[in-house]
C-alpha positions in Angstrom: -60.2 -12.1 -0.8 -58.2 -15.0 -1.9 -56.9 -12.6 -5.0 -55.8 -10.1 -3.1 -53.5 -12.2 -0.6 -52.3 -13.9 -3.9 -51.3 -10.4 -5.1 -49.9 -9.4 -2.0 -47.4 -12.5 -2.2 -46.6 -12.2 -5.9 -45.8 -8.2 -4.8 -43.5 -9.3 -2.1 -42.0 -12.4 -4.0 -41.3 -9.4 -6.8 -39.8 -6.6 -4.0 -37.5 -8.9 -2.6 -36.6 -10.0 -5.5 -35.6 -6.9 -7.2 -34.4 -5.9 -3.7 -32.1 -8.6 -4.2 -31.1 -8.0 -7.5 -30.3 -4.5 -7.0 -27.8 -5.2 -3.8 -26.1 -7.9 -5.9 -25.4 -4.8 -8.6 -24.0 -2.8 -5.9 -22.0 -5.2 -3.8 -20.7 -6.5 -7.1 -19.6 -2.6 -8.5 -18.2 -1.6 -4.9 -16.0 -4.9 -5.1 -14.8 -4.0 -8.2 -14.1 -0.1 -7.5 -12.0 -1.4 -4.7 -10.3 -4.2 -7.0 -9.8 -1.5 -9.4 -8.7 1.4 -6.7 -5.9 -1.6 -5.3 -4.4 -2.8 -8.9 -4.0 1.0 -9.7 -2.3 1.6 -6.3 0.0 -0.9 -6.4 0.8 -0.1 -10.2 1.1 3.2 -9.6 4.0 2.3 -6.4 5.3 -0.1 -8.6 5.8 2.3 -11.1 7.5 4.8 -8.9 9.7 2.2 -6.4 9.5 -1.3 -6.7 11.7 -1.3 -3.7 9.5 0.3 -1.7 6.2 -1.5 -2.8 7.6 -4.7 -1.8 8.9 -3.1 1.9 5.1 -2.2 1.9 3.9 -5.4 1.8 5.8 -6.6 3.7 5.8 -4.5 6.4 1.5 -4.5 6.1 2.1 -8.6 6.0 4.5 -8.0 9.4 1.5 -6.2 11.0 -1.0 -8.6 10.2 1.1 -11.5 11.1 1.5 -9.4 14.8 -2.3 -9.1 15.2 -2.6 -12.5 14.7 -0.1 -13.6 17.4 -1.6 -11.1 19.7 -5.1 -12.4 19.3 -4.4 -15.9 19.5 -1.4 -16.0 22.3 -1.7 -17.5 25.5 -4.4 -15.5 27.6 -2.3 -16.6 31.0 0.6 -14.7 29.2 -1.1 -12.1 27.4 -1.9 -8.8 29.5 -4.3 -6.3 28.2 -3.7 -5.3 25.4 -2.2 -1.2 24.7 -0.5 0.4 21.6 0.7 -1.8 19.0 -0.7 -5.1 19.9 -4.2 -3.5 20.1 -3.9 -1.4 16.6 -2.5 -4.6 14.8 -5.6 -6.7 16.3 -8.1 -5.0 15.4 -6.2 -4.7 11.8 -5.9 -8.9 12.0 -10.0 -8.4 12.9 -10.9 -6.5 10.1 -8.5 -8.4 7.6 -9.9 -11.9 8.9 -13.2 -10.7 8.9 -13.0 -9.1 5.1 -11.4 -12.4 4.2 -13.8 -14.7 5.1 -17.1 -12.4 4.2 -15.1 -12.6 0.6 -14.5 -16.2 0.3 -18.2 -17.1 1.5 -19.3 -14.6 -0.7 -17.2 -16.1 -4.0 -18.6 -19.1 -2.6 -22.3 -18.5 -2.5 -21.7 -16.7 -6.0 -20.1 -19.9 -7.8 -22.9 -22.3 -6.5 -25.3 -20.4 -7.7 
């Protein structure tokens, strides 16, 4: 008896292991694919209008910046939020949310 529990905790020492191993793979080649997808955008809008690249950012920076100070404004002031100020923060959500995930992620990575 005392084999077979032995086995059964080597087994499952080994699956999550593995398990592990193989979501590191994929997080890591998704993260990359979109690294990759986003340096070929911008070099391909670059390449076409540096003008307009830079009005892009900006104007996604502008949007982001919006969410933020519609998320974090006074609640006595703020009303429920319609239209613009909802779109831009749920965009500041997902943008905050992508940016910490990332940095605890880099994190995590580099310690160990």
């Amino acid at each position: 008896m005392r084999v077979r529990s032995v086995a059964k905790g080597v087994s499952e020492f080994l699956t999550e292991t593995v398990g592990e191993f193989v979501t590191e793979i994929v997080l890591t080649v998704l993260a990359t694919a979109l690294l990759a997808g986003l340096v070929l955008a911008a070099w391909w809008s670059w390449s076409h209008s540096p003008r307009l690249t830079v009005g892009g950012g900006a104007l996604l920076a502008l949007l982001v910046a919006h969410g933020a100070w519609a998320k974090f404004r006074d609640p006595a002031v703020a009303r429920r939020r319609r239209g613009l100020a909802a779109v831009t923060s749920a965009g500041f959500t997902a943008v905050a949310a992508t940016a910490v995930f990332l940095l605890l992620y880099a994190e995590i990575s580099f310690w160990s």
